[in-house]
N, C-alpha and C positions, 0 to 999 in steps of 0.2 A: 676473585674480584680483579679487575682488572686495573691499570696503572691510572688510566683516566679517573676512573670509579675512584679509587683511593685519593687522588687528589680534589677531587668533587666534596669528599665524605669531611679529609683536614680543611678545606677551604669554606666548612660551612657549619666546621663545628664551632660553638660558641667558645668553647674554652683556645684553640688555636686564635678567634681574634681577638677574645683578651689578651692571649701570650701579642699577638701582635702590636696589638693598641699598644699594649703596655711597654714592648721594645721602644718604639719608635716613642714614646712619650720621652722615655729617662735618655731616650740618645740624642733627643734635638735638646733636651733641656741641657745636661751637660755638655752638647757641643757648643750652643749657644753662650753659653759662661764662659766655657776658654777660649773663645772669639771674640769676645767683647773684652774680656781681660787682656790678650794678646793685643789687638787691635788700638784699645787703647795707652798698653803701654808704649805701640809701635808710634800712634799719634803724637806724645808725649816726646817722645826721641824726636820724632820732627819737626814739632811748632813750639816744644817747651823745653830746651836743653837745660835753661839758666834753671829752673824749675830742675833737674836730673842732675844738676849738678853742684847742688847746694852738698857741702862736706857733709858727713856722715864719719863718725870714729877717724882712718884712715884712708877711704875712701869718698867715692860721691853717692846721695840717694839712690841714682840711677842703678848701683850695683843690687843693692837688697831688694828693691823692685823685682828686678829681674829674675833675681833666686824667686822670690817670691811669686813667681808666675810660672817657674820652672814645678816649684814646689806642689802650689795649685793645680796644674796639670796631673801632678802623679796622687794627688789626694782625688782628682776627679774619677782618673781611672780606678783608685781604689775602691771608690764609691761603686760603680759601673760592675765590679768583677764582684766585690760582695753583694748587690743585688743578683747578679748571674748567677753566681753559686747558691742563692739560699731562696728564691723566688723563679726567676728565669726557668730554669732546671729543673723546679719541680712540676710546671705547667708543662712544660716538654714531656716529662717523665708522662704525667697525666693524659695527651694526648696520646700519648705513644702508646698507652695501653688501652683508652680508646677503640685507634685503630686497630690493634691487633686484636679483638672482639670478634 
């Protein structure tokens, strides 16, 4: 079979555009979230300071926000790499054997 042919064969198996679909579903959704999160804490820093900087324990709001967006981000990617590992991977796995048929 030739490299064209193979690429014809993945680009039209069904299980490849679910793996596709299904990439590009969970990567705009989670990018989407830390964009709007980020964005609007960045908003926040620019039109709302007195708002960021109401005291909190020893510090001002504006600090735990932050972690908290920091924190968000690495739970998103968590999320992202446990589905990778336990769904992603196994549709890949699937196609791959597929193709080698």
């Amino acid at each position: 079979m030739s490299e064209q042919q193979v690429r014809r064969t993945i680009l039209d198996d069904p299980d490849f555009k679910e793996l596709s679909r299904q990439k590009n579903r969970i990567s705009l959704v989670l990018t989407v979230v830390i964009l709007v999160v980020y964005f609007t804490y960045m908003l926040l820093i620019a039109f709302s300071k007195s708002a960021l900087s109401a005291p909190v324990a020893n510090g001002t709001l504006g600090i735990p926000i932050g972690i908290g967006v920091i924190i968000l981000a690495w739970v998103l990617t968590g999320i992202y790499v446990r589905w990778a590992n336990t769904q992603y991977d196994a549709l890949v796995e699937k196609v791959k054997q597929k193709i080698s048929e």
